[in-house]
N, C-alpha and C positions, 0 to 999 in steps of 0.2 A: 504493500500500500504506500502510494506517494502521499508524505504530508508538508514536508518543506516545499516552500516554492521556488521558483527557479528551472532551468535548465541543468540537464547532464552533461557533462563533459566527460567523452571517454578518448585517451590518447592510446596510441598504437592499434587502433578499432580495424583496420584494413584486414588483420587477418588472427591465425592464430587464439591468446588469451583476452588481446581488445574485442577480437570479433565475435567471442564468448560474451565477456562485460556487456558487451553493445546488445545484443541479443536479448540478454537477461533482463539488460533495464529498461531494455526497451517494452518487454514481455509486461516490466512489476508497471506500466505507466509514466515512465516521465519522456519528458519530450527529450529527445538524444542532440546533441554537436560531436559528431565525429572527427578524429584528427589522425592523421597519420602522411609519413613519407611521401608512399606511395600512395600518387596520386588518382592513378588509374581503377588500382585495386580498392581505391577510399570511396573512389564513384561506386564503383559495384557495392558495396558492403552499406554504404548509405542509400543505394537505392531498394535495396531487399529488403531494408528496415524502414523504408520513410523519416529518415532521418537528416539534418544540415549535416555538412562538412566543412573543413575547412584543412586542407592540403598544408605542408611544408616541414621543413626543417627544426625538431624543438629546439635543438642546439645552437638556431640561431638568434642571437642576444633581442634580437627583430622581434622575434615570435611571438612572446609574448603580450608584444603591443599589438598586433594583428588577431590575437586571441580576444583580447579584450574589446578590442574593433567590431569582431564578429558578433561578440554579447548583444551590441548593438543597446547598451544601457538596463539591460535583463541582469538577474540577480540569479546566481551560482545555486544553485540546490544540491550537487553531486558532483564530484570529482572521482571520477576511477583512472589512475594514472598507471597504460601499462606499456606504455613503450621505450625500450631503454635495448640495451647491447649485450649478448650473452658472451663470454669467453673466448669464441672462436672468428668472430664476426668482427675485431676490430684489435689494436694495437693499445695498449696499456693509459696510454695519455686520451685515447679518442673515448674510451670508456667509461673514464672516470668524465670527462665534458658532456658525453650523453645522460650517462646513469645519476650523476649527483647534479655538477654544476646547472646543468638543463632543470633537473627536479628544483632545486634551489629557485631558482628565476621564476619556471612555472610558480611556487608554492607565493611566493612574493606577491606576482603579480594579481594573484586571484581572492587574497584575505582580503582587500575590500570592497570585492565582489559577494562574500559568501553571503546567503541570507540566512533568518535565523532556524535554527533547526537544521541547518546543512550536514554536509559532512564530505571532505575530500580524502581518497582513497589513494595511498601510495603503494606501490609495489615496490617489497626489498625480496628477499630471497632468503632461505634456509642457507645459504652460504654465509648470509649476513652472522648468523649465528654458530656457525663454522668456527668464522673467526675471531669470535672472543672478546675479551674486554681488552685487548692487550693492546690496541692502537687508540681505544677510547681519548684520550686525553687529548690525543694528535688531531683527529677527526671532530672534535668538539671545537676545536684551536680554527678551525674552518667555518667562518660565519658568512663569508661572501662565496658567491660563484668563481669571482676572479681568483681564488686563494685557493679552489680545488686543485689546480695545477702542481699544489707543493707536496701533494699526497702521492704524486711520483715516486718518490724517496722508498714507497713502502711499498711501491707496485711494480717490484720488476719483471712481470710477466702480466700477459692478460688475465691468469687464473687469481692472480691477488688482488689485480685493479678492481676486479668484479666482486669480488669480497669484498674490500673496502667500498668500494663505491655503493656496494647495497647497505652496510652496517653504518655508514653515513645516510644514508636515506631512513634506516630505523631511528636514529641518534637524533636526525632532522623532525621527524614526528615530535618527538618528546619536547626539542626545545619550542616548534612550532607552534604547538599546543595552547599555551596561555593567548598568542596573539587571535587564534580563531576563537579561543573562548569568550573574549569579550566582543565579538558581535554574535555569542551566540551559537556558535558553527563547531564543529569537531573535524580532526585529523587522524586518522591512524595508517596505522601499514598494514601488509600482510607478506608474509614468507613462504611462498610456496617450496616446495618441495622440486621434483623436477614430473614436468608436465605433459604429457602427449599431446603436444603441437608441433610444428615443423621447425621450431627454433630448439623444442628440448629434442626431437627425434636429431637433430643434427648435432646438437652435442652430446649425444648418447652414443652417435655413431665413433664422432673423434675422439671421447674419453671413455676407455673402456670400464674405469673406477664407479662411473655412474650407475652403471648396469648394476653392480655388484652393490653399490648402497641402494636402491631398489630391489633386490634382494633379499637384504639384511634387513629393510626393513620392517615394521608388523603386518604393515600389508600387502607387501610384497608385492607392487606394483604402482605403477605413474599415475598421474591423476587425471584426470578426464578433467578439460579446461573448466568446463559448466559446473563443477564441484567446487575450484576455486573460485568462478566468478559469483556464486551463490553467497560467498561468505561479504564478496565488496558489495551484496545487493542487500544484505542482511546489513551492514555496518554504515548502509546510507539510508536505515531503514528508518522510524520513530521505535520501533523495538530497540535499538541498538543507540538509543538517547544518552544516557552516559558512559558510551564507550570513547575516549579518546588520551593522545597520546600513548599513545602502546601501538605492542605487533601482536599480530596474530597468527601465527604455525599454524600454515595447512600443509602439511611434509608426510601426511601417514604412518607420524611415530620416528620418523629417522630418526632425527635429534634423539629423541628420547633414546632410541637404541645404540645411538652411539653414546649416550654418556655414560648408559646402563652397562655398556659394554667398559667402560673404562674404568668401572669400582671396582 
């Protein structure tokens, strides 16, 4: 049931877990703006749905003024943000500029947008929680976009930038938090697990460890996109009123079995 007013905003909606998100909320009733890269693909996926779009780059510093353009003076009801850069798909510096600095800008530019009862949906990753508290202090020390650059240091490979860049996106919720409270509005994350869509089939293909933590863990199997987008339809929901600042594990137990595993 939609009770905030406003508009959806779903980013990376052209395919995969956006095109999940976009589906779902569109299904629960709210009016949809769809956003992704791929332009072509964003027509398609906004025309099955009857949904707006709006094409481009998030990474570009631009974008976000053009997001706001599109509102066209409309007020924010939903944010499910799930377009960002898996491991394989990009070089260490370009990941950590899609996955955090991008999310940073977006999240900026939309708190005063939100309306009241809102609630914006970030996507971090069960890697987020991989990697532990151990860079916290570092990642916290990152309060602008332009300063995600310095988290290089910690990212020498794609597999780490993406870790950090999502455990900065969880860390991002928590400080974000108070600024959407006082109009009213909530922020939280979510952690999936690893997905059956053609971003997680492809990194399942190049890393063979992923197979094997699907496996291990309780359910021994990926998750069907619709089961994670369920939870950002729940968490933009009025059921889901004081939920914010926090992450939310939809991983099927991994985590838990690997810590279970480490006593």
């Amino acid at each position: 049931m939609v009770d905030a007013k406003g508009i959806a905003i779903i980013t990376g909606a052209a395919s995969g877990m956006g095109e999940a998100a976009a589906r779902l909320m569109g299904e629960a009733g709210w009016p949809l703006l769809l956003c992704d890269l791929n332009a072509e693909r964003l027509d398609a996926a906004a025309k099955r749905i009857s949904a707006e779009q709006l094409a481009g780059d998030l990474s570009d510093p631009a974008w976000s003024d053009k997001l706001v353009e599109a509102l066209a003076g409309r007020q924010i009801g939903a944010l499910v943000h799930c377009a960002g850069l898996s491991p394989t798909m990009a070089d260490p510096a370009r990941i950590l500029e899609v996955n955090l600095a991008a999310t940073m800008r977006l999240v900026e530019a939309i708190v005063p947008y939100m309306a009241e009862g809102s609630c914006a949906v970030l996507f971090a990753s069960s890697a987020a929680h991989m990697q532990g508290t151990s860079l916290d202090e570092q990642i916290n020390r990152v309060t602008t976009p332009e300063a995600v650059a310095s988290l290089i240091e910690f990212s020498p490979d794609p597999g780490s930038a993406y870790s950090v860049s999502k455990r900065g996106v969880k860390l991002l919720v928590e400080r974000a938090s108070p600024a959407f409270g006082t109009r009213g509005a909530r922020i939280a994350s979510i952690s999936p697990g690893i997905i059956d869509t053609p971003m997680g089939r492809a990194e399942m293909e190049q890393q063979p460890i992923m197979k094997v933590l699907v496996e291990k863990s309780p359910l021994a199997r990926e998750a069907r996109p619709e089961e994670v987008a369920a939870v950002a339809v729940f968490l933009c929901s009025p059921t889901a009123s004081f939920i914010t600042g926090t992450d939310i594990l939809v991983d099927g137990g991994s985590i838990a079995a690997m810590v279970g595993a480490a006593r």
